[in-house]
BALOBA-1460 file (C-alpha; in Angstrom, 3 decimals):
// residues 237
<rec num="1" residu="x" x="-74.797" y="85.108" z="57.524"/>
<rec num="2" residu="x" x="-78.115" y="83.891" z="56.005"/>
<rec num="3" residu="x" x="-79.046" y="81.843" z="52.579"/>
<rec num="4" residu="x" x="-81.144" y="82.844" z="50.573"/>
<rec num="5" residu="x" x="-82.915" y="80.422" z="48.121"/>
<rec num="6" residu="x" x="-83.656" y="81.797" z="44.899"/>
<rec num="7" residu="x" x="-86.892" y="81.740" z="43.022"/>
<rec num="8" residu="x" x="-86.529" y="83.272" z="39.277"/>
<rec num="9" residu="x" x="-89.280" y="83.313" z="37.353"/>
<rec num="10" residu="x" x="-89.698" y="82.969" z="33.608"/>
<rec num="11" residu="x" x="-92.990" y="82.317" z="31.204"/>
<rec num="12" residu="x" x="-94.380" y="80.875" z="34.613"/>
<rec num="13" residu="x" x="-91.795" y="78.831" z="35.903"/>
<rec num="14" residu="x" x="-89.193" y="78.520" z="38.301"/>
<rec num="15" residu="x" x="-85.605" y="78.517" z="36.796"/>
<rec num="16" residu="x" x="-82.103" y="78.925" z="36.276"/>
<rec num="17" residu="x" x="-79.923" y="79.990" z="33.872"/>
<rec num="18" residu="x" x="-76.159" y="80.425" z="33.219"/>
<rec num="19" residu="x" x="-74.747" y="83.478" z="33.250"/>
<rec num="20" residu="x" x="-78.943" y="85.305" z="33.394"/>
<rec num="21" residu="x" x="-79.305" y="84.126" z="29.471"/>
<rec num="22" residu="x" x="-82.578" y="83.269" z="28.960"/>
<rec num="23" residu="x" x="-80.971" y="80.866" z="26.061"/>
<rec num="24" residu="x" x="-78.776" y="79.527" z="28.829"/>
<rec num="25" residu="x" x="-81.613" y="77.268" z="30.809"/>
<rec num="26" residu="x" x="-80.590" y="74.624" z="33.318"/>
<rec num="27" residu="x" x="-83.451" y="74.255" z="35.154"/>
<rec num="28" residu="x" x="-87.188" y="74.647" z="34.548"/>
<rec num="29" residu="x" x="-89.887" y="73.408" z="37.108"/>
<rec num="30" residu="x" x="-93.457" y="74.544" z="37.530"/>
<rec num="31" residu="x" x="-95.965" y="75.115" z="40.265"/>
<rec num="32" residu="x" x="-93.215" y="78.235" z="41.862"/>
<rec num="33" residu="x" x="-95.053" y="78.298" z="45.373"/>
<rec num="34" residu="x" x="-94.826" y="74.414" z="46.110"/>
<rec num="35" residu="x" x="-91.083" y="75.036" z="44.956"/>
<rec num="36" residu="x" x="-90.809" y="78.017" z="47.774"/>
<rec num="37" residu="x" x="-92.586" y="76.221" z="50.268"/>
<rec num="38" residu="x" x="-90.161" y="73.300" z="49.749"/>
<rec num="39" residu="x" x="-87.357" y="75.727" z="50.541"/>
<rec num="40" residu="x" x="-89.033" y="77.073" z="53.418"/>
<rec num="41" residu="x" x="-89.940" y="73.851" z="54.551"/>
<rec num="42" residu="x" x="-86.120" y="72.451" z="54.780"/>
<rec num="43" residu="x" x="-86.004" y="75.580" z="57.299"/>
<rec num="44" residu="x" x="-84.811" y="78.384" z="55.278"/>
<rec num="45" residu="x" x="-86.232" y="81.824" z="56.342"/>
<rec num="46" residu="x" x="-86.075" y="84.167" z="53.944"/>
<rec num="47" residu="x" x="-86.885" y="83.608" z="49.607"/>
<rec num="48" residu="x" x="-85.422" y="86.013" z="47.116"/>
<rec num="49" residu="x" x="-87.792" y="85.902" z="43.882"/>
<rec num="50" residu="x" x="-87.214" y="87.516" z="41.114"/>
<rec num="51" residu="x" x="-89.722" y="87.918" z="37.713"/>
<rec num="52" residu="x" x="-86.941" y="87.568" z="35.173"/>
<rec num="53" residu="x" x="-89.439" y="88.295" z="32.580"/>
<rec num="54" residu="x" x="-90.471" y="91.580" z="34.301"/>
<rec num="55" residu="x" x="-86.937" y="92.649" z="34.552"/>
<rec num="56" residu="x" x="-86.234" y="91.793" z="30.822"/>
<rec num="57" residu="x" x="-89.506" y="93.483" z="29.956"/>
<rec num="58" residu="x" x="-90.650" y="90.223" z="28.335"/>
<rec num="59" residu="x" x="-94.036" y="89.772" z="30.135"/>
<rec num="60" residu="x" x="-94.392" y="89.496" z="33.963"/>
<rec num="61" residu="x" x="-95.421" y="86.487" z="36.803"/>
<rec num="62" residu="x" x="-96.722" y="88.793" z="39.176"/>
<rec num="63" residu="x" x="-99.294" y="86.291" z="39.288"/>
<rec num="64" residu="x" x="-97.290" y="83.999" z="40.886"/>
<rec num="65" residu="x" x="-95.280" y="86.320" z="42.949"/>
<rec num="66" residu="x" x="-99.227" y="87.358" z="44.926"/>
<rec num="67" residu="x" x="-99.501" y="83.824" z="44.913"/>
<rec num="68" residu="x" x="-96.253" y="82.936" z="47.250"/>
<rec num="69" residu="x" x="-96.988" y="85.981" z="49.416"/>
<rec num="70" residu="x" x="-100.516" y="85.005" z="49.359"/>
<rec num="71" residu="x" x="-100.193" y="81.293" z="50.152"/>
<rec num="72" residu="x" x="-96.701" y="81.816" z="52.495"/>
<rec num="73" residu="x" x="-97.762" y="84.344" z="54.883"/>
<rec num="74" residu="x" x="-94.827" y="83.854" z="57.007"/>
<rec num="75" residu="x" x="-92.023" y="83.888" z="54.758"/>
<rec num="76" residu="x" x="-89.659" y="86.766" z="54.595"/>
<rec num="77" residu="x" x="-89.734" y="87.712" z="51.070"/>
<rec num="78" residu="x" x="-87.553" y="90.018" z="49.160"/>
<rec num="79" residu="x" x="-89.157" y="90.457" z="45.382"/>
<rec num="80" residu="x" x="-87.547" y="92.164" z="42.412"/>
<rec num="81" residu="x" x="-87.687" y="92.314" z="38.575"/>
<rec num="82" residu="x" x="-88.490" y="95.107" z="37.125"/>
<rec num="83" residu="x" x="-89.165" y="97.367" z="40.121"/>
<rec num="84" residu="x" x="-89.201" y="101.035" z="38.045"/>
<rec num="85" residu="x" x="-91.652" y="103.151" z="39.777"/>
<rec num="86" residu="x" x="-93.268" y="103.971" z="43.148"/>
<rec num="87" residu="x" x="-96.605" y="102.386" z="42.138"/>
<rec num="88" residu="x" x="-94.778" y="98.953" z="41.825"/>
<rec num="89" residu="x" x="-92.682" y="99.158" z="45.275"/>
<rec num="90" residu="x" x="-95.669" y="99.761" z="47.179"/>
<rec num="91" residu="x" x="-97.553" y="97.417" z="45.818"/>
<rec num="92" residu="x" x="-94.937" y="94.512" z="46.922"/>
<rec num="93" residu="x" x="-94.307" y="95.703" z="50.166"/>
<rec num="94" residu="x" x="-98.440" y="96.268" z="50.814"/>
<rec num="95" residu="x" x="-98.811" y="92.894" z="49.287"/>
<rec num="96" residu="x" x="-96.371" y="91.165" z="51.879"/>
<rec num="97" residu="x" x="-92.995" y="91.757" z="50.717"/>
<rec num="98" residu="x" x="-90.269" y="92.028" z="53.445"/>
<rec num="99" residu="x" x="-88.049" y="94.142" z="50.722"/>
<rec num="100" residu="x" x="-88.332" y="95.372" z="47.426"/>
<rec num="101" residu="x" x="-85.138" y="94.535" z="45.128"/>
<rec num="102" residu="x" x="-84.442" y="97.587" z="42.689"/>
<rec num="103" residu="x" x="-81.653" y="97.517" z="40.044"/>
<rec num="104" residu="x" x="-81.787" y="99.454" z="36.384"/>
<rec num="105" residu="x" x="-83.843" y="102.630" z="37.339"/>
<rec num="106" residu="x" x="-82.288" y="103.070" z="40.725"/>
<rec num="107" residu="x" x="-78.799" y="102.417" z="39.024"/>
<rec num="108" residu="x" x="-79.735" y="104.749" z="36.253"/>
<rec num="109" residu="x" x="-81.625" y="107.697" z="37.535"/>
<rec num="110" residu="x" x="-80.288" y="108.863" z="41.066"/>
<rec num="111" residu="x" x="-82.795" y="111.549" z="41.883"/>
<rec num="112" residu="x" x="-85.346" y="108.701" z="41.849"/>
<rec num="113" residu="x" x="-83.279" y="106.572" z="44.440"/>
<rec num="114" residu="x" x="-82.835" y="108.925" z="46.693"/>
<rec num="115" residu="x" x="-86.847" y="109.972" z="46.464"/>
<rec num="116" residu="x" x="-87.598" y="106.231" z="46.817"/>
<rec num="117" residu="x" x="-85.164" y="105.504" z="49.638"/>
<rec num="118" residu="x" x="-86.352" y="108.126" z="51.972"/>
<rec num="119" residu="x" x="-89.846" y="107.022" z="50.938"/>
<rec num="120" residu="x" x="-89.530" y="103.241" z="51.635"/>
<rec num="121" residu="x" x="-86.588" y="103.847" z="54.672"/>
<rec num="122" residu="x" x="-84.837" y="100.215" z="55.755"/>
<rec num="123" residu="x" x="-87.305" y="98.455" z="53.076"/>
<rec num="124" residu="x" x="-85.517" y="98.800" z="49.870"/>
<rec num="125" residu="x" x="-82.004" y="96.787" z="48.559"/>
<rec num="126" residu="x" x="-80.423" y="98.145" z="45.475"/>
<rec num="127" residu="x" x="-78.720" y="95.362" z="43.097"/>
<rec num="128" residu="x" x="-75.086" y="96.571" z="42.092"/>
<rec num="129" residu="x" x="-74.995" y="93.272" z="39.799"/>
<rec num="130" residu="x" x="-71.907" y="93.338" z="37.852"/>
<rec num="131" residu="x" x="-69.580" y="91.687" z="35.119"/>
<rec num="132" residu="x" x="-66.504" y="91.654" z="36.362"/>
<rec num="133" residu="x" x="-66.462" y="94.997" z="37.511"/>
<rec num="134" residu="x" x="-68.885" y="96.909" z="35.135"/>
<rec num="135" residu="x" x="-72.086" y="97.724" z="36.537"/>
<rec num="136" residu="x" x="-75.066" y="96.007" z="34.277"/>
<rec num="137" residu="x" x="-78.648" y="96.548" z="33.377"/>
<rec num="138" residu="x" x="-81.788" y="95.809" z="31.910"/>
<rec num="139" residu="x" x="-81.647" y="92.166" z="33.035"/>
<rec num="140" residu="x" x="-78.101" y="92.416" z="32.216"/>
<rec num="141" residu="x" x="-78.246" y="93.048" z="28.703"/>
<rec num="142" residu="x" x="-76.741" y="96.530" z="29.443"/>
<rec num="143" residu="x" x="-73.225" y="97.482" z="30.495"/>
<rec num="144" residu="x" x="-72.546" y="100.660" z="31.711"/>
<rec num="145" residu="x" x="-69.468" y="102.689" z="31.908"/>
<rec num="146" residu="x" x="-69.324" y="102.544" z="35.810"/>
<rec num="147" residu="x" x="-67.280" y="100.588" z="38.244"/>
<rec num="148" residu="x" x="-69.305" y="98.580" z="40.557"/>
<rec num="149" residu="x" x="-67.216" y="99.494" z="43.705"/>
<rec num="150" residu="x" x="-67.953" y="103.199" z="43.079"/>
<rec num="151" residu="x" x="-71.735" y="102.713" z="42.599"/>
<rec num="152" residu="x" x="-71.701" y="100.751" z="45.707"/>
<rec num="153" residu="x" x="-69.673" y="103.137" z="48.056"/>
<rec num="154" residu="x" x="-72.029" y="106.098" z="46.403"/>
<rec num="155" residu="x" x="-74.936" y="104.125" z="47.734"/>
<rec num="156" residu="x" x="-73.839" y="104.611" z="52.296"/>
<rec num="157" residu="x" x="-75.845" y="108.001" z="52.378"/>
<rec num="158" residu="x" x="-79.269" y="105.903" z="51.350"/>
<rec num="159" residu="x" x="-81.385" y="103.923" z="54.384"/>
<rec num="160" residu="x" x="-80.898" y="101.369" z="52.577"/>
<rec num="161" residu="x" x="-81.903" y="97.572" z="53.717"/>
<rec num="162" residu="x" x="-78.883" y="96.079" z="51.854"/>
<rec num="163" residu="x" x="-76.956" y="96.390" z="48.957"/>
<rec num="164" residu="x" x="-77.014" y="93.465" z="46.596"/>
<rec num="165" residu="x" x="-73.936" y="92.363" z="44.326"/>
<rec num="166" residu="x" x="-74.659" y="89.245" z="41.874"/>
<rec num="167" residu="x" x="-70.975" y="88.606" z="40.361"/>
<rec num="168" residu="x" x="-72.462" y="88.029" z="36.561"/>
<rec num="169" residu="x" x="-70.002" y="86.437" z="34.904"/>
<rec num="170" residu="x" x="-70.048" y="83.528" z="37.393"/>
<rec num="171" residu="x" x="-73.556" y="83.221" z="37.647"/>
<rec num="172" residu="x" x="-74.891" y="79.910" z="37.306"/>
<rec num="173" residu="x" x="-71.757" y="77.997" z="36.841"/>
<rec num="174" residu="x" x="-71.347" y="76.845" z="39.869"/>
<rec num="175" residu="x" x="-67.328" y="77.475" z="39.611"/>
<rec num="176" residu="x" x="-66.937" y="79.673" z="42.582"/>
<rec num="177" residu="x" x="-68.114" y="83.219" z="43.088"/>
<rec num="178" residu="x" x="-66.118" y="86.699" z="43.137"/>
<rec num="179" residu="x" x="-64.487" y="86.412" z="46.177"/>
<rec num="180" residu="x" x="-61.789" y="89.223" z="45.329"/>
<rec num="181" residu="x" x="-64.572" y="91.475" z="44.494"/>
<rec num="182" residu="x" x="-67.013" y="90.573" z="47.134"/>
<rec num="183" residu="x" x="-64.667" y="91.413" z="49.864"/>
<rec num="184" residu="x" x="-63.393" y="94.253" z="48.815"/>
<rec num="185" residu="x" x="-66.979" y="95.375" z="48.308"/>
<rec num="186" residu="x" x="-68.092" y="94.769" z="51.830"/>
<rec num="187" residu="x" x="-65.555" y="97.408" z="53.298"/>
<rec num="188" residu="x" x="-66.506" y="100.256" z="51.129"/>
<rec num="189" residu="x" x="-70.207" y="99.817" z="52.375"/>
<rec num="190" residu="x" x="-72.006" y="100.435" z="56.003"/>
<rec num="191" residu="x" x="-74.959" y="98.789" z="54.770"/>
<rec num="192" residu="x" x="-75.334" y="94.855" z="54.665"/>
<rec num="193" residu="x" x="-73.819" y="93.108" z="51.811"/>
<rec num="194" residu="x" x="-75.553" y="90.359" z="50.148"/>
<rec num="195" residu="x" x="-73.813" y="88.453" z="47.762"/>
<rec num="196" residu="x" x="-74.961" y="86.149" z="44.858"/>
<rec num="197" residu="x" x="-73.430" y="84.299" z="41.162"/>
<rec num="198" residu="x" x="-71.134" y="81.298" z="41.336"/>
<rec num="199" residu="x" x="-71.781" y="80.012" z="45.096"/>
<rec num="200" residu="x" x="-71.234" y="76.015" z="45.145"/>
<rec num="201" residu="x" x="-69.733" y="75.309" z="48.027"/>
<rec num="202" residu="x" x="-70.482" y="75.391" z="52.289"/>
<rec num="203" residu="x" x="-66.641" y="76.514" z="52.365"/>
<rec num="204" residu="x" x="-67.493" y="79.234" z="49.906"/>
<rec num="205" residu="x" x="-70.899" y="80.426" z="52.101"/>
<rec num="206" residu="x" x="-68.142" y="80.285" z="55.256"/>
<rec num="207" residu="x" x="-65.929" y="82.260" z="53.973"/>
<rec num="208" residu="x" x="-67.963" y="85.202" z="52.449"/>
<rec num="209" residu="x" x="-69.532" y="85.084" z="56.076"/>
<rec num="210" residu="x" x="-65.838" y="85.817" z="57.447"/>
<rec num="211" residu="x" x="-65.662" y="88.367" z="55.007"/>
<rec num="212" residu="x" x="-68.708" y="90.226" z="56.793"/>
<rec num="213" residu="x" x="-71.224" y="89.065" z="53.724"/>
<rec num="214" residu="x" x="-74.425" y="89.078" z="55.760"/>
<rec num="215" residu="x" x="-76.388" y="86.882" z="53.597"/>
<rec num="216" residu="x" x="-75.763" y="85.096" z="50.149"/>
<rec num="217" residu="x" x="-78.415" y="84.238" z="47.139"/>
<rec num="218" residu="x" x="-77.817" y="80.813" z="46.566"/>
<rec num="219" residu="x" x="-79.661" y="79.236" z="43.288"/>
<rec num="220" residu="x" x="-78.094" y="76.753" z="41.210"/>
<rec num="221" residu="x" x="-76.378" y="74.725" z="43.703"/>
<rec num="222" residu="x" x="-79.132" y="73.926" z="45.683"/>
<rec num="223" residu="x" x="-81.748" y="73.154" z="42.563"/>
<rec num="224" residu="x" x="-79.095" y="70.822" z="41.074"/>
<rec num="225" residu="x" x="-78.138" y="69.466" z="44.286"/>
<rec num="226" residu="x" x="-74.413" y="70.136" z="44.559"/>
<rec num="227" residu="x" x="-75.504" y="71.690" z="48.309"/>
<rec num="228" residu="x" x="-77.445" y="69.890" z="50.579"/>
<rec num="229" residu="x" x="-80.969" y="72.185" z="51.015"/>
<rec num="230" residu="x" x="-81.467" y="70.717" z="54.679"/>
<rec num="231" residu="x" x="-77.768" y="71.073" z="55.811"/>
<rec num="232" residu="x" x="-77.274" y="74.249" z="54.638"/>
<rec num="233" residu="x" x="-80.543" y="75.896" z="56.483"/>
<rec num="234" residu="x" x="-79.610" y="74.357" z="59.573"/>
<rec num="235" residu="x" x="-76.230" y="76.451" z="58.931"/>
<rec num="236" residu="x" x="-77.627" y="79.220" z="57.688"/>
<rec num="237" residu="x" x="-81.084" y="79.735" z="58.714"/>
């Protein structure tokens, strides 16, 4: 299993919030790239950003994001945020992106998912993100009548990259993720699960990877330093 170090982006800054409320900051630092090449630095090899203000359709840092592909030319990136038409997925990837993250329209509108999957083959991961198990939206301001195991299983006749689940009500709080829901998740899926909301411990990361998580978004923890950055990339590169 790998760790991913988040970078969320909001009014030009890296962050993180508590449960994805923008009211609900913990952490705000600027200059995003110098924070990505920190993480990348300590040996990490992949960054998951995400333009929270893109996905909440409250502005965008694309800026930024063409900045970190720009000035990190051999990360592995996966970028999301507000990824709602073809235009915008092509862009990333052309730009540098390793995947493109999509999560309200390709939840929403399956005709387009499919068209986009078969269009971007192995490139694209959809994010089932959930509360409890209700599928949400729109930066998660929207719940939907759905059960997240159901979108999830629906999603095995895609080429897909990976199928992320963020566990919503934990995110941020650094109490422990989903791990009920996580593993039942990875064995209704062929594609790779990635897992994210709540991680705060290396026993946690350990035993998601037992459960056959094959990689984990990992944000608070490591900005507030309840996980050692260095330690855990030598662990999980």
């Amino acid at each position: 299993m790998r760790v991913f170090p988040a970078l969320d982006l909001h009014q030009g800054s890296c962050v993180q919030l508590v449960g994805g409320s923008l009211q609900e900051e913990r952490v705000r630092l600027p200059h995003p790239v110098e924070v990505a090449r920190r993480w990348l630095a300590l040996g990490f090899g992949v960054l998951h950003v995400v333009d929270l203000d893109a996905a909440t359709g409250q502005g965008t840092n694309a800026a930024i994001v063409e900045e970190v592909l720009r000035q990190l030319p051999g990360a592995e990136v996966q970028v999301g945020g507000g990824l709602r038409d073809e235009a915008g997925i092509r862009h990333w990837l052309e730009a540098g992106a390793e995947r493109a993250v999509l999560g309200t329209r390709a939840v929403e509108d399956r005709d387009w998912l499919e068209a986009m999957a078969l269009a971007f083959p192995r490139r694209l991961v959809v994010a089932a993100d959930a509360r409890g198990r209700q599928v949400v939206t729109h930066g998660w301001s929207r719940t939907l009548d759905q059960d997240v195991g159901a979108l999830v299983a629906s999603l095995d006749v895609l080429p897909l990259a990976a199928v992320l689940v963020t566990a919503v009500h934990r995110e941020g709080q650094m109490q422990g993720t989903d791990f009920a829901l996580l593993e039942e998740l990875v064995g209704l899926t062929r594609h790779p699960l990635q897992a994210s909301g709540g991680i705060a411990s290396v026993e946690e990361l350990r035993r998601l990877a037992e459960a056959g998580v094959s990689a984990a978004v990992v944000g608070m923890a490591l900005y507030t330093g309840t996980l050692d950055g260095a330690a855990l990339a030598r662990e999980f590169p």
